[in-house]
VOGU-3710 file (C-alpha; in Angstrom, 3 decimals, decimal comma):
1> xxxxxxxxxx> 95,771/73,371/64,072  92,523/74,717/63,047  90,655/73,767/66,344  93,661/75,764/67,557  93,295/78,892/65,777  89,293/78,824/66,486  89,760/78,634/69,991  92,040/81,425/70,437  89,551/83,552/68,211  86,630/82,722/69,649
11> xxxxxxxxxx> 88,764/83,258/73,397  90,188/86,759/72,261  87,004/88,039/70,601  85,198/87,263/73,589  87,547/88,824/75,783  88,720/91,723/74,233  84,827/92,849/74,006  84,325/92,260/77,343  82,999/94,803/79,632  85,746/94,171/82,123
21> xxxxxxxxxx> 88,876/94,369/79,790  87,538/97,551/78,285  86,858/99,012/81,795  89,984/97,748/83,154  92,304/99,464/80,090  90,330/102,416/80,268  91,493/102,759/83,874  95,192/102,311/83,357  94,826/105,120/80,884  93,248/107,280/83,371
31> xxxxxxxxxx> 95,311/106,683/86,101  98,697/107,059/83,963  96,591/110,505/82,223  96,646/111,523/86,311  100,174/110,977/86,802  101,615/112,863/83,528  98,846/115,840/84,177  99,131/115,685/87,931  100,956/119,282/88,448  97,673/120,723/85,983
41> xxxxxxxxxx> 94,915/118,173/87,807  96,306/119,623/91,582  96,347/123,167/90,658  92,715/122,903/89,470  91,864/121,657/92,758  94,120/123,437/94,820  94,542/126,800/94,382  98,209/127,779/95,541  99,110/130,965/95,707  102,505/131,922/95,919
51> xxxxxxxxxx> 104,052/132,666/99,340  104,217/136,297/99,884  107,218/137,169/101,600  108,963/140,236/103,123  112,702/140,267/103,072  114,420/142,908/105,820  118,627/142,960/104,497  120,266/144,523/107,668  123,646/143,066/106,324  126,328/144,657/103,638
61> xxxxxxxxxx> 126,053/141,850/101,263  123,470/142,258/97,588  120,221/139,650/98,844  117,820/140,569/95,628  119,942/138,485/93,239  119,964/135,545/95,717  116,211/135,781/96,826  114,446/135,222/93,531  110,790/134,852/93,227  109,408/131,880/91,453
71> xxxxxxxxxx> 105,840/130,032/91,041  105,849/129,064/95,060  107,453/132,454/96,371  107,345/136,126/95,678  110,167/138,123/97,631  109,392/141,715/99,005  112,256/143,811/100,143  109,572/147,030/101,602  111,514/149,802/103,319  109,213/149,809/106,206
81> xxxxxxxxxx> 110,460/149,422/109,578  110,083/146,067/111,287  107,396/146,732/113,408  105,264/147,821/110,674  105,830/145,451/108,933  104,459/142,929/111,482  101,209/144,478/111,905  100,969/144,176/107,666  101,845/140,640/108,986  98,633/140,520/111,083
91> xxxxxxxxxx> 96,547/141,653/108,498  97,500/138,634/106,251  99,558/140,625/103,808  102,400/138,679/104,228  102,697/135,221/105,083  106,454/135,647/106,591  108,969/138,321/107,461  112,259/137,395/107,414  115,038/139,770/108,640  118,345/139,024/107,443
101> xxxxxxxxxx> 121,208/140,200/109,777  125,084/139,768/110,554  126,498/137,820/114,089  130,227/137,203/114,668  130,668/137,028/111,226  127,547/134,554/110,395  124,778/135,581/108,650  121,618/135,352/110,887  117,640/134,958/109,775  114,376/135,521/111,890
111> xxxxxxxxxx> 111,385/134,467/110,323  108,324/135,655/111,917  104,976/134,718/111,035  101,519/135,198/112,119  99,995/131,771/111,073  102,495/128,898/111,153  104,098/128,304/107,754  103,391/124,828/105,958  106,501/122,581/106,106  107,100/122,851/102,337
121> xxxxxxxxxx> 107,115/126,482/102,317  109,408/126,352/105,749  111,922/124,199/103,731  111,810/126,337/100,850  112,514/129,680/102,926  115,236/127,358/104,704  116,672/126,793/101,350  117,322/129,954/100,295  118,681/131,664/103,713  121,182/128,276/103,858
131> xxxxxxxxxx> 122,143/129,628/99,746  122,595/133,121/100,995  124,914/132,068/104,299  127,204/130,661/101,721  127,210/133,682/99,260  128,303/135,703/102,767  130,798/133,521/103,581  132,294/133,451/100,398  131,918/137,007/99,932  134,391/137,533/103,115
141> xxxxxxxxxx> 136,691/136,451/100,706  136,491/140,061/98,576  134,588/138,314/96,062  131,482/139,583/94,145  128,043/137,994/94,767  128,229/136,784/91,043  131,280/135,950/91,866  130,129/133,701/94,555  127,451/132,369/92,421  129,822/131,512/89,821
151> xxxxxxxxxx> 131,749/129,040/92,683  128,697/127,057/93,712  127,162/126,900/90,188  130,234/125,660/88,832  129,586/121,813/87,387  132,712/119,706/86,848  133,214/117,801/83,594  133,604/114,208/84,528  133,917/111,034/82,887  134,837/107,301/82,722
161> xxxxxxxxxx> 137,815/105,445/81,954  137,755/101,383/81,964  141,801/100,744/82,403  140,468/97,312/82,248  140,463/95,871/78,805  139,183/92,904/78,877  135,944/94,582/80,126  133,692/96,344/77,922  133,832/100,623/78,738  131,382/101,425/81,832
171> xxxxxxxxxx> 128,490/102,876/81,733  127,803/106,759/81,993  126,063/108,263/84,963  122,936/109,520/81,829  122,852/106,202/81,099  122,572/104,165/84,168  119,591/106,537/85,342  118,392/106,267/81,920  118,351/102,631/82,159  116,620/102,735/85,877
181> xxxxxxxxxx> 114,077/104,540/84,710  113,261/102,566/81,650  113,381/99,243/84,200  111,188/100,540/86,572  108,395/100,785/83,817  109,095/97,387/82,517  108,830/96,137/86,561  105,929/97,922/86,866  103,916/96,441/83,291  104,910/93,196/84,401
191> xxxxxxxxxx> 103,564/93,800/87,508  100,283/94,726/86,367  99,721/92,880/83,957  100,884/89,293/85,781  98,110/90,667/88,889  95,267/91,074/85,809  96,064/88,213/83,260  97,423/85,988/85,686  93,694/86,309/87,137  91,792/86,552/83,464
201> xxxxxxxxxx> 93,162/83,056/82,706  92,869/81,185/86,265  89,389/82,268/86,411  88,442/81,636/82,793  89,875/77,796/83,129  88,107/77,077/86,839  85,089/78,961/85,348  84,667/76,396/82,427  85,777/73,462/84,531  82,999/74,226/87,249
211> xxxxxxxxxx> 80,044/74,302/84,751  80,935/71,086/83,332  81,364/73,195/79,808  84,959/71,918/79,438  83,961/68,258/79,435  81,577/68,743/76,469  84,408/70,370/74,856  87,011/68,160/75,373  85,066/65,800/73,408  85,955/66,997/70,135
221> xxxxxxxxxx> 89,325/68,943/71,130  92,293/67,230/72,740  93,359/68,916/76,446  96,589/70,104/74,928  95,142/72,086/72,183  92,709/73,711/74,875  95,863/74,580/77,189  97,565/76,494/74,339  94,272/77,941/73,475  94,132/79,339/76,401
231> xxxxxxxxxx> 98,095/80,450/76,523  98,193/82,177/73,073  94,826/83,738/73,639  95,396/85,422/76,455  99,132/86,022/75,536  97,504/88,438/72,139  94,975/90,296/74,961  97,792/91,353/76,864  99,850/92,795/74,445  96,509/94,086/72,545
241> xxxxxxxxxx> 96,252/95,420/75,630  99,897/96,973/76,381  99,412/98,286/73,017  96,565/100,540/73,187  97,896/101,594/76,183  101,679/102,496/74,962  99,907/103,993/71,918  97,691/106,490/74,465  101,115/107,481/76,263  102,835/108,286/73,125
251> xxxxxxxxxx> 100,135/110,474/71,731  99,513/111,795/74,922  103,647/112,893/75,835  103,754/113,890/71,650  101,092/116,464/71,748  100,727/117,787/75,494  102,707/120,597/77,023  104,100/121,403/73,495  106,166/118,163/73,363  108,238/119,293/76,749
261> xxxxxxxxxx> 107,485/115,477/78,391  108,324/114,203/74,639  111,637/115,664/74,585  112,760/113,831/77,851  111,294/110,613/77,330  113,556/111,051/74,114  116,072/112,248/75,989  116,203/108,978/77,869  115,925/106,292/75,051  118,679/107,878/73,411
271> xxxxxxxxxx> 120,718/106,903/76,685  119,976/103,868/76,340  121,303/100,877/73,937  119,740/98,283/71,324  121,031/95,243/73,725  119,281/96,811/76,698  116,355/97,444/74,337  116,189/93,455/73,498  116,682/92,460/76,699  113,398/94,295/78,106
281> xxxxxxxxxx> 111,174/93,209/75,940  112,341/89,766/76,113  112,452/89,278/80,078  108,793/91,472/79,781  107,283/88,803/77,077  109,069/85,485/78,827  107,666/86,788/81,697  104,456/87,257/81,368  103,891/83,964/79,287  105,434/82,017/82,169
291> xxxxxxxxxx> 102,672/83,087/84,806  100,174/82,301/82,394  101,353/78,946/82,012  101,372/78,849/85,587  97,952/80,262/85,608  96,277/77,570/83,316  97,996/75,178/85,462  96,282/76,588/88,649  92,862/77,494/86,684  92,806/73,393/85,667
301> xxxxxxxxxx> 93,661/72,482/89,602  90,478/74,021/91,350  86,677/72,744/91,301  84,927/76,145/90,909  85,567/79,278/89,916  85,237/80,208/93,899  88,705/78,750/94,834  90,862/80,017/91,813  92,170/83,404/94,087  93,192/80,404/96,926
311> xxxxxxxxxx> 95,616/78,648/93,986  96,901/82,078/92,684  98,119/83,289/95,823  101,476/81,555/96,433  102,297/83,075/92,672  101,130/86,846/93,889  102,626/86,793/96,621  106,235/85,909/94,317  105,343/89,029/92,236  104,876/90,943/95,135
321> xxxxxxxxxx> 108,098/90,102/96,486  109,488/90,708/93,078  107,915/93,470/92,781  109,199/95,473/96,064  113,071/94,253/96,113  113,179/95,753/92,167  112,008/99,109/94,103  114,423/98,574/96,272  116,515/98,198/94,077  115,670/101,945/92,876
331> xxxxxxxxxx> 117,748/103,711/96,017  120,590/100,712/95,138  120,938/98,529/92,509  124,255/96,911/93,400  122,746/95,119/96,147  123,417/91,395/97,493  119,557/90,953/97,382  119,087/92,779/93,577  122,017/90,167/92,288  119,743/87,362/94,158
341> xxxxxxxxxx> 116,579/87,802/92,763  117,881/88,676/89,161  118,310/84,674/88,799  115,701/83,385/90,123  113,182/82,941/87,047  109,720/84,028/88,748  111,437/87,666/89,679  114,183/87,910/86,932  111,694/89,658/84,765  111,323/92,546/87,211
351> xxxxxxxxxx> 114,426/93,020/88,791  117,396/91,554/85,688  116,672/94,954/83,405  117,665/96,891/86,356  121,069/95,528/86,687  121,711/95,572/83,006  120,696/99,121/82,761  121,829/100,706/86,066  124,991/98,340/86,348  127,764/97,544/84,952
361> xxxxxxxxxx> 127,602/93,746/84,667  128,975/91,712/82,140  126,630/90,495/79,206  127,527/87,138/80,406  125,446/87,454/83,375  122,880/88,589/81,270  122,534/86,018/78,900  122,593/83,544/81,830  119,829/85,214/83,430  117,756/85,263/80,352
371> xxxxxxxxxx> 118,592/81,387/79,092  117,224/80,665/83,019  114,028/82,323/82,673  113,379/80,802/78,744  114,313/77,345/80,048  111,980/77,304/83,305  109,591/78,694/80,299  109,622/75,593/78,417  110,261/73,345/81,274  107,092/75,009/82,925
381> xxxxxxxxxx> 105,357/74,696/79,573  106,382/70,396/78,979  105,077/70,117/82,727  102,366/72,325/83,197  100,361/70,809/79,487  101,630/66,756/80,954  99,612/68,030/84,759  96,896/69,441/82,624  95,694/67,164/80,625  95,129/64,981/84,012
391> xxxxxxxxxx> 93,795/67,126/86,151  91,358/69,338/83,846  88,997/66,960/84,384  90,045/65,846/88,088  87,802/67,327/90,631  88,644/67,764/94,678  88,512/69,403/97,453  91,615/71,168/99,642  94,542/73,297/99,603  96,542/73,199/96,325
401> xxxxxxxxxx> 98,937/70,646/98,160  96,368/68,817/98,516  94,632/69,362/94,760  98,178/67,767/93,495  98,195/64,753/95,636  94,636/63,961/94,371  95,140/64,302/90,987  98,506/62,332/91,148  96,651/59,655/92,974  93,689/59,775/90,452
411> xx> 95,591/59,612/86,951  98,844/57,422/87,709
//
């Protein structure tokens, strides 16, 4: 036990001051600082004005309440005649004129322009000439333009009933976005962090095997103790690692923008429920330890530290896939294919949280899904430390089919 606890020391100490981990969290934080500050980043870069926009009302119904300017428009409604107001089109002080008129009982819009809108700003004229052709239509009615308003603001008040009661009460609408929202960041962690540890540990394994550094110390420490090294070592990184990281996002949605992002992420945990909670971190941990198994396994397969990226591909190319039918699953989550690859141990992890927290499956299902994934853990585990102990210090050449055969042919 203490050559145990020595090795995993000496591994994390080593890693954790190493230039690349440091470098590599320091990059996640950057990249998820761009993505929270992205609307402040792009206006420091690109410098938006608002679209300046005259508004000609040649109709009987009220426009200025319905034509409101906001950060990416600014409405005009100039008494000038059209054709003057074209030539103030020329000289760039206006991007569009838009004259608003009335045609068999339809309300009609000409935009003119003298340098051809961007399609963003085209949709967002588009927008609010499609708004207004409803206020006219409803305002044939004798109603009042706030009147009108009032009609296509109006929100219903729904909600759920389960008539079923054998079946625990469905989820709400807040909740099951809630939930895919929450699932998509626990997809995309596990993503990440399987593509970097699942690496960290191949490497580090082949790298020790190839300079004939793991044969001194396998002298003194048995091959199993060095495989669980390795596991629990790299195991405390990544989570030292998801840590720091969760730590900088909290600070940084706590004390930005006056709280405003903190008040919706809090928004959305309160959707969501302790079970869902559990089941997250547990598919996210389970997860993560199984590709490092798998990992050690593959680092202890290869000759040099040149061929580890040939044995990790089969299990990248698994997250991948795993990793693109759980955004699928985004637009859908009921799917034939979501339900598929929310069993199948290697993808559970990414695409099971989704279902529990956009769905409304039974905790049965669940629990199934879960005792799958921790049983191919310790299966994996019982296999992967039996393989390793015979082929850490097995060396060949060829494709990891190949790799196998010789180190079953070697050692039995």
């Amino acid at each position: 036990m203490n050559k145990l606890w020595i090795l995993i020391k000496r591994l994390y100490k080593q890693k954790i001051r190493a230039k690349s981990f440091i470098l590599m969290t320091l990059f996640y934080m950057a990249i998820i600082s761009v993505i929270l500050f992205w609307s402040d980043i792009k206006a420091i870069f690109v410098n938006d004005e608002a679209l300046e926009v005259a508004l000609v009302n040649e109709t009987s119904v009220e426009l200025e309440p319905i034509f409101v300017s906001n950060e990416e428009i600014t409405f005009r409604f100039p008494s000038e005649p059209e054709e003057e107001l074209h030539e103030q089109l020329k000289q760039d002080e206006y991007d569009a004129v838009v004259v608003v008129s009335e045609e068999e009982e339809t309300l009609k819009a000409d935009i003119a322009t003298y340098v051809p809108l961007k399609l963003v700003d085209q949709s967002t004229i588009s927008s609010f000439i499609q708004y207004a052709g409803k206020i006219y239509g409803i305002q044939h009615l004798n109603l009042t333009a706030a009147e009108a308003d009032r009609i296509l603001n109006s929100e219903p008040i729904i909600t759920n009933t389960n008539l079923n009661e054998g079946l625990a009460d469905g989820k709400s609408e807040e909740q099951k976005q809630s939930g895919m929202w929450v699932s998509y960041f626990v997809g995309i962690v596990i993503y990440f962090f399987i593509m970097a540890f699942l690496s960290m540990i191949t490497t580090d394994v082949a790298s020790e095997k190839g300079s004939r550094a793991l044969e001194m110390l396998l002298v003194s420490v048995k091959p199993s103790t060095h495989f669980q090294s390795k596991i629990i070592g790299i195991t405390l990184l990544a989570f030292t690692q998801f840590a720091i990281i969760f730590g900088f996002v909290l600070v940084l949605l706590r004390f930005s923008n006056q709280g405003d992002k903190w008040d919706k992420v809090v928004s959305i945990v309160e959707e969501l429920s302790y079970s869902y909670v559990f089941y997250a971190i547990a598919f996210l941990f389970l997860t993560i330890i199984l590709y490092l198994i798998i990992g050690a396994l593959f680092g202890s397969l290869v000759s040099k530290v040149e061929e580890a990226s040939q044995v990790m591909t089969p299990a990248i190319m698994v997250t991948l896939v795993g990793f693109y039918v759980m955004i699928s699953g985004v637009a859908n989550p009921d799917t034939l294919l979501i339900k598929i690859f929310s069993y199948i141990p290697l993808t559970s992890g990414m695409v099971m949280p989704m279902r529990i927290g956009a769905t409304d499956i039974s905790s049965i299902e669940s629990i199934l899904s879960l005792m799958l994934l921790l049983a191919t853990v310790i299966v994996s585990y019982l296999l992967s430390l039996s393989f390793y102990k015979r082929s850490v210090l097995t060396y060949s050449s060829g494709g990891i089919i190949q790799k196998i055969k010789t180190v079953l042919k070697v050692t039995t």
